[in-house]
C-alpha positions, 0 to 999 in steps of 0.5 A, spaced: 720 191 814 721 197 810 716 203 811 709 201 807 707 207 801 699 207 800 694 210 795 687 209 792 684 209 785 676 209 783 675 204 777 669 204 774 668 195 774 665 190 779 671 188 784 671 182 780 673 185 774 678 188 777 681 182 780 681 179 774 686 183 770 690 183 776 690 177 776 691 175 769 700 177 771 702 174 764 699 180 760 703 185 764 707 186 759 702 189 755 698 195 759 705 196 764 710 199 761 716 197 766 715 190 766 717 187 759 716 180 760 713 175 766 711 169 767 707 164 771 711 159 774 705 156 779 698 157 779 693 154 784 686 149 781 682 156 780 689 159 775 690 164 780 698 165 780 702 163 786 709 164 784 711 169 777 717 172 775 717 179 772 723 183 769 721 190 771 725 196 767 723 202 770 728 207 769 734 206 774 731 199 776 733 194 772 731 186 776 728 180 775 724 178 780 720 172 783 714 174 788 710 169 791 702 170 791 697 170 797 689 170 793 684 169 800 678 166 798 674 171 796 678 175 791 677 182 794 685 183 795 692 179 793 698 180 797 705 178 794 712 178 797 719 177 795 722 170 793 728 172 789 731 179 787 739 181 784 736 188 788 732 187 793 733 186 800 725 185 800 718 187 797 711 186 800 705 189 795 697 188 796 692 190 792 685 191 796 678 191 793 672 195 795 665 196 792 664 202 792 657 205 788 658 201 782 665 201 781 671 199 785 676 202 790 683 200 789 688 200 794 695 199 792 700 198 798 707 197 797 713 196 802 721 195 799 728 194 801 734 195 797 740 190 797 743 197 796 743 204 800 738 209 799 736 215 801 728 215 805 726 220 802 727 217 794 725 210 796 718 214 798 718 218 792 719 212 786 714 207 791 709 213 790 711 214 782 710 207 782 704 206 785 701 211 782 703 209 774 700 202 776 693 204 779 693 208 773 694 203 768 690 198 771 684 204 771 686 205 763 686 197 763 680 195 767 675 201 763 677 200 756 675 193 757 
């Protein structure tokens, strides 16, 4: 398994304010500017999504990919990991949401493989880049909500 790249953000919102744009995959498009399209394939009895495919456009990273979705009962975290990918050997991501004061704290964990060859040091920095856009961009969503 590859390497996991991590980092937190405040968000002024409850938790479940906060799970609840994450949860709501299929309007990525709209707020994270390298996805373009998604779709939810399966969601369980609540609407929570198990399976969705995302067509991510980030720069040299052009895939269409199927992640699988893991939503433990008391939606304070989701994890997802690879189903299929023409790029990727593997992926495993997380959010994890903690009370904080009167907001939240939002980790973001990310661990990829390429099918392709990369240097460390570059895989690290464009995990970095993008976790770093999507915190900032879930925080820009959650609050102007």
């Amino acid at each position: 398994m590859a390497d996991k790249t991590a980092q937190t953000i405040y968000i002024d919102a409850d938790p479940s304010t906060v799970m609840n744009v994450i949860a709501d995959i299929g309007s990525y498009p709209e707020w994270v500017a390298e996805y373009k399209q998604t779709e939810v394939l399966e969601a369980d009895e609540d609407g929570y999504p198990l399976t969705a495919r995302l067509v991510l456009d980030a720069a040299v990273l052009k895939d269409t990919m199927v992640l699988s979705y893991r939503w433990p009962p008391d939606r304070q975290s989701v994890r997802w990991s690879l189903v299929s990918s023409s790029l990727l050997k593997s992926l495993e991501g997380a959010y994890i949401l903690t009370p904080k004061g009167s907001g939240t704290e939002v980790t973001y964990e990310l661990a990829v493989d390429l099918l392709i060859p990369m240097i460390g040091l570059l895989k690290r920095k464009a995990e970095r880049r993008l976790i770093e856009t999507a915190l900032k961009d879930l925080k820009k969503r959650v609050e102007a909500e």
